[in-house]
N, C-alpha and C positions, 0 to 999 in steps of 0.2 A: 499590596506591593509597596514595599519602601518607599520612600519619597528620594528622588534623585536631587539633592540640594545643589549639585553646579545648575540647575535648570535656572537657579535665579542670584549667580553670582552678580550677570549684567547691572541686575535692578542692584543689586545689594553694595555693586560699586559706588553706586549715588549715596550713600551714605545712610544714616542708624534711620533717618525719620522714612527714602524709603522701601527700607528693607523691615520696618516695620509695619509698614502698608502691605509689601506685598506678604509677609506671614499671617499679616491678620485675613487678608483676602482667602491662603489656604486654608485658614481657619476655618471660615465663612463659609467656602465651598464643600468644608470636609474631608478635604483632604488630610489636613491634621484635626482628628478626630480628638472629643474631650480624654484628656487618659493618655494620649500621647505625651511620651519625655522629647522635647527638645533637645540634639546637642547641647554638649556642653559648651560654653566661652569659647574655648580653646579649641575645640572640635570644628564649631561653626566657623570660626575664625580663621580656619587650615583651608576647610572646603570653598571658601568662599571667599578666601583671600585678599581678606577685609583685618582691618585692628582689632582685637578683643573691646577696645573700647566702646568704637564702633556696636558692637555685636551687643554688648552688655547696655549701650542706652536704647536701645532696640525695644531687647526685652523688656528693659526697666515701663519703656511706653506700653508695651504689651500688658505689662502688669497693672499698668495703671489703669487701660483702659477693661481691667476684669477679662482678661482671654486666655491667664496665664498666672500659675501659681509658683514663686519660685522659696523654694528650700535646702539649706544645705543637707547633702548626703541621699536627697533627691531627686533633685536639678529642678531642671524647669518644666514641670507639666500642663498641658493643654486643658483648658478650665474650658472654656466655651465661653457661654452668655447665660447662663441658667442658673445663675446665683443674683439675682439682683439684689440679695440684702446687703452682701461685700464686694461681688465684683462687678459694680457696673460697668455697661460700656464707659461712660464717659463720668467723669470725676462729679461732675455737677448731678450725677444720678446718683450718687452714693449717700446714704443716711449720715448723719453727724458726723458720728465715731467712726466709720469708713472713712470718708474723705479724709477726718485729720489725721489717722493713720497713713494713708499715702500722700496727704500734702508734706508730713512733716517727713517724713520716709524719703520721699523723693529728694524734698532738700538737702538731709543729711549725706543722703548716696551722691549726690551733685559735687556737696563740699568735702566734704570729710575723708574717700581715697587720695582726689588729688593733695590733701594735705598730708598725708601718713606720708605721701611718694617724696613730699617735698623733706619733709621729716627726718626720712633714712637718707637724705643728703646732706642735708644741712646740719643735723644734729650734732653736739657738742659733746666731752666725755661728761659732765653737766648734767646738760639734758637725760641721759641715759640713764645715771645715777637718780637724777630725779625720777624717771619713771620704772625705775627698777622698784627703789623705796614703795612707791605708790602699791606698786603689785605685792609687796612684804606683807605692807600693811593691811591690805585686802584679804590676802591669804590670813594673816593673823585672825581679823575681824571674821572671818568667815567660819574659822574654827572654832567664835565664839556666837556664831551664827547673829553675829548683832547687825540687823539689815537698814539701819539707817546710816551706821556708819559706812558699811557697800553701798550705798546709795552713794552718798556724798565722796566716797572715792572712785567711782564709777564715774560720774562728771567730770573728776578732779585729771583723771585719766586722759580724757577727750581733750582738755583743755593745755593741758600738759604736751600733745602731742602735737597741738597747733603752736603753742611758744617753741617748741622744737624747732619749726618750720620756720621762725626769724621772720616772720612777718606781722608786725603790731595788728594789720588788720584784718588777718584772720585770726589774728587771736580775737579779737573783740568780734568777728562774727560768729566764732565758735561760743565765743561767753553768751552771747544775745541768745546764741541757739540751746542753751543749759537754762535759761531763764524759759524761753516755748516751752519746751517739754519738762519744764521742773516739776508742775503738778503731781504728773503721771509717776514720780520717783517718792510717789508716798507709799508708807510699806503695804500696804492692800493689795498695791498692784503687782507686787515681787513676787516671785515664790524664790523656793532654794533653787531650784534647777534653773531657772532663767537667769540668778545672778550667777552660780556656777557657772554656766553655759559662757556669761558674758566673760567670767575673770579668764577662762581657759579660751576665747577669742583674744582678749588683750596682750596674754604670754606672745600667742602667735606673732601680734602686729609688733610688738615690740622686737622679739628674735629678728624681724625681717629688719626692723629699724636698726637693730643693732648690727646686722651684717650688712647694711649699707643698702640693700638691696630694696630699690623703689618701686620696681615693679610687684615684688612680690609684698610689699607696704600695701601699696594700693588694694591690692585684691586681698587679701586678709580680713582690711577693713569693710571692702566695698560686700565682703561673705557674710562678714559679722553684722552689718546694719540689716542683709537680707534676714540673715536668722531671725535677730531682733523684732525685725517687722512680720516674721513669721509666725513669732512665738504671742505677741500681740492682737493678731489677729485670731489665733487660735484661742485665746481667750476669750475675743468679743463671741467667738462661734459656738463657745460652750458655753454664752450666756453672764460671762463674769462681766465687772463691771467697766464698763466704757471709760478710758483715760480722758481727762480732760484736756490733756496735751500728751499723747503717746513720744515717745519714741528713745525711754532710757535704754542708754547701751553702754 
């Protein structure tokens, strides 16, 4: 039988930490069985009459604590607790390379929506032109499949989108954050398809920057870091080799 999701609107009005309690509880008891998709954002968010935001740091905990695997074109599927190599319960159980994938994951998802949001408000004709060029030249560079150069415009991107935002000090926390994960942007760790994947998430965030539009900034990006963290982890799972600082996007 379906699960009747108003049955925990109550709980789920207290907010993301706990509505993330009581999901994990249905997890727990099995009611949402491994293999179950979760609504989506916006689906849970209608049912339960709560913020997408809300809903989205929910899951994000969910994910962190291994109960919940989420991807785009996916969504969010019910993992269980039967992966201890990636998804532990708790962060502090997870092997190296796990945890810095979801430490540095979680960060980015933390910082990086609200700034895209801030972005498509704040942005300059400037700024746009600057990140338009970016994405030129990525496309250029990509048709000559030269990957260090995608590397270094992939950063250049991120950073670009927090100077948008007019705030000196998320631009310097965004640059700090391009210094953590810079390891991981050595060409070993690329393929074609993850930077492809990545340039065709950037058109997105920028279209939404460009029409102003902050909500739809935010979530573009906050899909794009999901990807990213998905595509990473999928590598650890096939054995490639462990980022020493994950989380290029």
């Amino acid at each position: 039988m379906p699960l009747d999701w108003t049955l925990i609107a109550p709980e789920a009005a207290l907010g993301p930490d706990r509505l993330a309690g009581r999901l994990q509880g249905l997890i727990e008891d099995g009611r949402l069985a491994p293999g179950t998709r979760i609504p989506s954002e916006r689906e849970l968010a209608e049912k339960l009459r709560i913020s997408r935001a809300s809903v989205r740091e929910a899951l994000r905990e969910l994910e962190l604590r291994g109960l919940v695997n989420r991807k785009p074109g996916r969504g969010t599927i019910v993992t269980g607790a039967d992966r201890p190599d990636l998804h532990a319960r708790q962060l502090g159980d997870m092997d190296d390379a796990a945890r810095l994938v979801h430490e540095v994951m979680d960060l980015r998802s933390a910082v990086e929506p609200p700034v895209a949001a801030r972005a498509a408000v704040r942005a300059t004709d400037g700024d746009l032109q600057h990140l338009a060029d970016l994405l030129s030249r990525a496309e250029a560079e990509r048709e000559r499949d030269n990957r260090t150069a995608l590397i270094e415009l992939d950063g250049a991107f991120h950073v670009a989108v927090a100077k948008a935002a007019h705030n000196p000090m998320l631009t310097r926390l965004l640059e700090a954050t391009n210094e953590w994960v810079g390891p991981s942007r050595d060409p070993q760790y690329q393929s074609t398809e993850r930077l492809a994947t990545s340039l065709r998430a950037h058109r997105r965030i920028l279209a939404a920057i460009i029409s102003h539009d902050s909500e739809a900034a935010a979530q573009a990006m906050a899909d794009h870091l999901v990807e990213v963290q998905g595509m990473i982890i999928d590598t650890l799972e096939h054995g490639g080799p462990a980022p020493t600082h994950p989380g290029t996007a």
